[in-house]
C-alpha positions, 0 to 999 in steps of 0.5 A: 556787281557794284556800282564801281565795277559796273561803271568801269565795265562800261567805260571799258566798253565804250572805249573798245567801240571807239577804237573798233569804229576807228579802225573800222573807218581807216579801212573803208577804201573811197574809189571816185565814181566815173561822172562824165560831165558835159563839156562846157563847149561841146563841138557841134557836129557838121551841118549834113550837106543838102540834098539839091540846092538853088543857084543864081548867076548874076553877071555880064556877057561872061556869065551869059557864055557869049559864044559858047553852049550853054552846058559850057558857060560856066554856072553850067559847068559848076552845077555839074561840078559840084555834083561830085562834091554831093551837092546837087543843084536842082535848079540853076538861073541866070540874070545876065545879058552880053554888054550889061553894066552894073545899071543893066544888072540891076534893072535886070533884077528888078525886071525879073524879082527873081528868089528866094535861092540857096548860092548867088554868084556875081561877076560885073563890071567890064561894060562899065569900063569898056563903056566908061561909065564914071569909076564912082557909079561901080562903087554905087552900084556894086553896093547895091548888088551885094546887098541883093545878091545877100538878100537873095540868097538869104545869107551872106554865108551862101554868096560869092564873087568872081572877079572881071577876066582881062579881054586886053588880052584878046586880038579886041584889045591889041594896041591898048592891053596895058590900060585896059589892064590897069583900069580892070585891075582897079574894078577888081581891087575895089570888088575884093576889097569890098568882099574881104570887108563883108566876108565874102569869098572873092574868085580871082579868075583874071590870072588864068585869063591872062595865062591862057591869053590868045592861045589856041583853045581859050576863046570863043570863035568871036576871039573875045569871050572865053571858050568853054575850056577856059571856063572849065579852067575857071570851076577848077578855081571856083568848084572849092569855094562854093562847096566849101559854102555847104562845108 
């Protein structure tokens, strides 16, 4: 063969490879492989509830349950409530004296160094008014005492506050229920707005006190404090918020 014919033999050939590759390459089918990436925010799952948890109480007269049992205060009450939300309370305290101002609570304390606990309630302020300590001294001192309820709970994610019910509404306030009315209403909206402004849930229990009035049932045989039922009326109002604090 000469060098001619071998020199075409091979272009031939070289050419068949060429076209063969081609078609070879237009038929390979490229099927995307299922790659699951990781999402950039993943969704953390729900914090478990706990097992049991510590409560404190803070508060007055009202958290004391002047004139009732003590399975009817309403701390009480809310630590078997919240049994059915699979929270169980394992121990509950309470810092609390009937006729206790903001300044008595917070001597209280002290006296006591109570902590650390996993939920702190606080409900003061009505011997402030009845008392008429200077308006400015509750704003002080209510201050303080949400620091300390946080500091005691370890978190301000663990804390709430319950507002002041309305005894205006009692035979002790007869005569005198518009002013006692008004002034407790400025107690409450200066707590609120505190609440709303560091994040802590506020209970407004003064309307069910207000509802319920001197009816039969509501108060204590003392015709001041609030029965046991109309506690029981307050943790339908409560029982939501402090579970949702373990949600």
């Amino acid at each position: 063969m000469n060098l001619s014919l071998r020199w075409s033999w091979s272009l031939g050939i070289l050419i068949l490879l060429s076209i063969l590759a081609c078609e070879s390459t237009d038929n390979i089918v490229i099927v995307p492989g299922e790659i699951e990436e990781e999402p950039t925010n993943p969704i953390p799952p729900d914090p478990p509830l706990p097992d049991s948890i510590t409560y404190l109480a803070l508060g007055d007269s009202y958290t004391i349950g002047q004139g009732v049992s003590p399975d009817m205060r309403w701390p009480n009450q809310l630590s078997a409530a919240l049994e059915s939300e699979d929270i169980h309370v394992k121990d509950l305290d309470i810092i609390a004296q009937t006729g206790w101002t903001t300044t008595n609570l917070l001597n209280g304390i002290d006296m006591v160094n109570p902590g650390p606990y996993d939920m702190v309630s606080l409900l003061i302020g009505v011997n402030n008014q009845y008392q008429s300590k200077p308006f400015e001294l509750y704003e002080t001192e209510v201050e303080i005492l949400l620091n300390k309820a946080v500091q005691l709970a370890g978190s301000i994610d663990k804390v709430f506050v319950v507002s002041i019910p309305d005894y205006g509404v009692t035979p002790y306030g007869l005569g005198n229920e518009e002013q006692i009315a008004q002034e407790l209403d400025e107690y409450n909206a200066y707590m609120k707005s505190r609440c709303d402004a560091l994040g802590i849930p506020f209970i407004n229990i003064t309307e069910i006190s207000r509802e319920l009035g001197n009816s039969e049932g509501a108060l204590a045989n003392d015709n001041l404090h609030p029965s046991g039922e109309q506690y029981a009326a307050w943790v339908v109002e409560i029982l939501p918020v402090a579970a949702g604090l373990w949600q």
